[in-house]
C-alpha positions as CSV (number, residue, x, y, z in Angstrom):
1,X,-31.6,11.8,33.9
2,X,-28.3,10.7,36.0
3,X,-26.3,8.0,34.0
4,X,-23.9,7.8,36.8
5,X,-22.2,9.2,39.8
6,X,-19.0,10.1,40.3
7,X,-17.8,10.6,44.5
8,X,-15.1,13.0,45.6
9,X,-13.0,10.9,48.7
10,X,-12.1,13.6,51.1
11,X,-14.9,14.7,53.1
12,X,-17.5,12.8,51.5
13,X,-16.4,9.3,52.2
14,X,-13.4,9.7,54.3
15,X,-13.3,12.5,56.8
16,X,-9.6,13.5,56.1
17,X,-9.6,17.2,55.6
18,X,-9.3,17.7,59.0
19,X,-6.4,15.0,59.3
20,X,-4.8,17.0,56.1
21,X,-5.0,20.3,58.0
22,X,-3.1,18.7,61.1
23,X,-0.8,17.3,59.3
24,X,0.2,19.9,57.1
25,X,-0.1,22.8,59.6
26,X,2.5,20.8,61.6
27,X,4.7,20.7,58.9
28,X,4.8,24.4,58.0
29,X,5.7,25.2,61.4
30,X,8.3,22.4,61.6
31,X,10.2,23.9,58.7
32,X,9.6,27.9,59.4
33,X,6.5,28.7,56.8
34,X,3.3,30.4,58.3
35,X,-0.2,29.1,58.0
36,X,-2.6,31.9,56.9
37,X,-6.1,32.0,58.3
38,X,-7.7,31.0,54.4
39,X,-5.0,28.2,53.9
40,X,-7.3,25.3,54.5
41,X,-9.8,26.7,52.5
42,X,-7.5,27.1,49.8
43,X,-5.8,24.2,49.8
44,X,-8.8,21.9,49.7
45,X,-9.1,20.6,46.2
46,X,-6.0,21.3,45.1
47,X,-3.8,18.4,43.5
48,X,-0.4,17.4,45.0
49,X,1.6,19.3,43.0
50,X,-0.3,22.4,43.7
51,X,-0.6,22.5,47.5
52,X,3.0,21.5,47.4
53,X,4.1,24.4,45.5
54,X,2.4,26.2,48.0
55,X,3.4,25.6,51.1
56,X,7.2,25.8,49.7
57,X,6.5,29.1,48.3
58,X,3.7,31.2,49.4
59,X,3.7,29.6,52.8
60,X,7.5,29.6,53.2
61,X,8.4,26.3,53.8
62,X,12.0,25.9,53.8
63,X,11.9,22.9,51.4
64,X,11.1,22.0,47.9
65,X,7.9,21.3,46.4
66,X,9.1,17.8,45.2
67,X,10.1,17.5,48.8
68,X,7.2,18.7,51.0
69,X,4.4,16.3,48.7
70,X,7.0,13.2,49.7
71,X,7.4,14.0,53.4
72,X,3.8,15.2,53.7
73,X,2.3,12.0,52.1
74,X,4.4,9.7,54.3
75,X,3.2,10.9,56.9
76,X,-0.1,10.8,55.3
77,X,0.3,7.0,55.1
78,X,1.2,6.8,58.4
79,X,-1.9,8.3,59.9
80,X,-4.0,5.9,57.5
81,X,-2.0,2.9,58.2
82,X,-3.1,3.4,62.1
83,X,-6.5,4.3,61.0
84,X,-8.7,5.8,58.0
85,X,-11.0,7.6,59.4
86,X,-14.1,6.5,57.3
87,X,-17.1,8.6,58.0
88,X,-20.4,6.7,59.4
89,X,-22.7,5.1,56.5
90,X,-20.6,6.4,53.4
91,X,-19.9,2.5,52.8
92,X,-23.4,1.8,52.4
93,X,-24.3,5.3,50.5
94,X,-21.6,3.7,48.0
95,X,-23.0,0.5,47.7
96,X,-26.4,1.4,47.4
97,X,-26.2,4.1,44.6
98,X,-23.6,1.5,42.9
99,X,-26.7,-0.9,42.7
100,X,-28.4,1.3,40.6
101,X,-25.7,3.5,38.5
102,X,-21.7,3.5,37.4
103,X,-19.8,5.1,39.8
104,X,-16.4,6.9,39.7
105,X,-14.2,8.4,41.9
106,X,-12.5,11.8,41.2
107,X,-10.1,12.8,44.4
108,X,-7.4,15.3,45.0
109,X,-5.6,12.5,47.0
110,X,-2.5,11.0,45.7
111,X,-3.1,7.8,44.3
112,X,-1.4,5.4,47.8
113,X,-3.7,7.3,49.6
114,X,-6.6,6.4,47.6
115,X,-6.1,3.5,47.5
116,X,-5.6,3.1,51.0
117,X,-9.1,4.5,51.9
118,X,-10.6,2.1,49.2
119,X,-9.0,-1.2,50.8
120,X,-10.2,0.4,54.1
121,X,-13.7,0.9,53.3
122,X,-13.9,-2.6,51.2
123,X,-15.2,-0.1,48.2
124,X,-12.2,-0.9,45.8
125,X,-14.7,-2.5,43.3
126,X,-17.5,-0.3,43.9
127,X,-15.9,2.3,41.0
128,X,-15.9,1.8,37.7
129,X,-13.3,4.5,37.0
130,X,-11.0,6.5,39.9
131,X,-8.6,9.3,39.2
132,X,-6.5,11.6,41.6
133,X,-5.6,14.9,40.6
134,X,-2.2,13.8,40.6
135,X,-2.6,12.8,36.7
136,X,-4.7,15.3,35.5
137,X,-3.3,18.6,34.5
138,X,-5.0,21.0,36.8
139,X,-6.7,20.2,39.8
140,X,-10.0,21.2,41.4
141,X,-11.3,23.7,41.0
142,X,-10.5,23.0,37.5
143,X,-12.9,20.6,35.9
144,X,-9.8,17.9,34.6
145,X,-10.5,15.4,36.9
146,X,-14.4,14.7,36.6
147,X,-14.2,15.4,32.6
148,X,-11.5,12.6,33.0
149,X,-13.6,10.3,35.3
150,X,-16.2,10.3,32.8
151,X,-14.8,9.7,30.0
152,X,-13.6,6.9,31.6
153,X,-16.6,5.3,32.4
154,X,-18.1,6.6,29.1
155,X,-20.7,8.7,30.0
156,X,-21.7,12.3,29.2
157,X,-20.6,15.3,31.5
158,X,-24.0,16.6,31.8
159,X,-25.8,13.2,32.9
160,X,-23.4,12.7,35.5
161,X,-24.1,14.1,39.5
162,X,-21.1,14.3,41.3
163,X,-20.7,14.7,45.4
164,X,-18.9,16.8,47.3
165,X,-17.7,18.5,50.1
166,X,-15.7,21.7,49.4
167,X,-16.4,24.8,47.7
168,X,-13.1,23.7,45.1
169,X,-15.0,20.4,44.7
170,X,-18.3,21.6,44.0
171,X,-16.9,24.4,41.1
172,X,-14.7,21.7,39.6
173,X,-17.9,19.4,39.0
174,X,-20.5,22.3,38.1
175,X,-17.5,23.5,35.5
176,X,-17.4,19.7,34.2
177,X,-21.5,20.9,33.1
178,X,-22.6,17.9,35.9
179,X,-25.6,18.5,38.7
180,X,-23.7,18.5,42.0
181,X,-24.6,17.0,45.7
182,X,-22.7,19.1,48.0
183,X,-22.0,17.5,51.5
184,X,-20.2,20.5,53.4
185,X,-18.0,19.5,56.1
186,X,-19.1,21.0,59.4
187,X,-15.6,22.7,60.0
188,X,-16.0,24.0,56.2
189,X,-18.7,25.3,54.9
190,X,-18.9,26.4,51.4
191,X,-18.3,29.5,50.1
192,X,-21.6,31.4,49.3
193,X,-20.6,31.0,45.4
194,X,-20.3,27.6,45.4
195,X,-23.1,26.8,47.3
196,X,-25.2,28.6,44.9
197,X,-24.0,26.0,42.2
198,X,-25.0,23.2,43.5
199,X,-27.8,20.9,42.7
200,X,-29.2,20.2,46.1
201,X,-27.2,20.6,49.8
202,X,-27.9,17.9,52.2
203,X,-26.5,17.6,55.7
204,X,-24.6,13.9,56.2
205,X,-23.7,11.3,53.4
206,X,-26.5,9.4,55.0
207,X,-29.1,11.5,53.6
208,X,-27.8,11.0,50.1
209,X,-30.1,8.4,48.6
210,X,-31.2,6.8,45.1
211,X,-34.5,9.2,45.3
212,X,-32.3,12.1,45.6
213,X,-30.4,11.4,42.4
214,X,-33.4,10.3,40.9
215,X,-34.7,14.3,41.2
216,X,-31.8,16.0,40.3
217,X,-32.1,18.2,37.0
């Protein structure tokens, strides 16, 4: 039995990764790093710190870590003030599941950005508990963030189901012990591993109904 249901943001409710990978591929050329074919892939999950310390290291970035998450998220902010790009029907996938269980929110999005999306989408109050990866100590595919997302709303690991998009995502929740809903983003599918770890696979956020959770085991 599910006791609640805890929503990644990027991919599942807002379709950012691809705004991410604009922005940030911009950036490493504008200050003489080099995107690698598997960056995107390996950067999807990963908390601010971490894709910081990236793209100033591995990726070459002539500026700090500290620097590249502040310029990158401002421009971040940017993008979302003109427009968050909320996927069709993930509004009303929230509201109906939050009719039925607690939900939380367990994102790799810095906090403003979170809460950007959230006013955008009029789903501030549909979460019970919502964490970035910001404050946890690792991010996905660590399993800090959902562990943290459920304590929070008090509920066991193991009778949560968590949704998500990225291969990162869906190891961070399956290492938290929870039943995982993967949503793979057309661009990005998931890695063969991580698609053998989840629960069920469906194709939109549409398809993602009460019966669904109802069957997972």
């Amino acid at each position: 039995m599910v006791d609640a249901v805890i929503f990644d943001l990027d991919g599942v409710i807002v379709d950012s990764e691809p705004v991410w990978e604009e922005v940030r591929r911009a950036y490493v050329a504008d200050h003489h790093g080099t995107w690698q074919p598997d960056t995107q892939r390996r950067l999807m999950g990963m908390s601010t710190g971490e894709w910081a310390a990236y793209l100033s290291g591995e990726l070459g970035v002539d500026r700090s870590a500290e620097q590249v998450a502040a310029e990158v998220v401002d421009q971040m902010a940017r993008r979302y003030a003109a427009r968050v790009p909320v996927i069709d029907g993930a509004d009303r996938v929230v509201r109906r599941l939050a009719a039925r269980w607690p939900l939380g929110l367990a994102s790799s999005s810095p906090t403003r950005l979170i809460e950007a999306a959230l006013v955008a989408t009029e789903l501030t109050d549909a979460f019970g508990a919502t964490l970035s990866t910001e404050r946890t100590a690792r991010g996905k595919p660590a399993p800090d963030v959902y562990l943290a997302v459920a304590e929070r709303l008090g509920v066991d690991p193991a009778r949560c189901a968590a949704v998500e998009d990225s291969s990162n995502g869906v190891r961070s929740a399956a290492a938290a012990g929870m039943r995982v809903v993967a949503i793979p983003h057309g661009a990005y599918p998931l890695d063969p591993d991580a698609e053998a770890l989840a629960a069920v696979v469906l194709r939109t956020v549409a398809d993602l109904t009460p019966q669904v959770v109802d069957q997972l085991t």
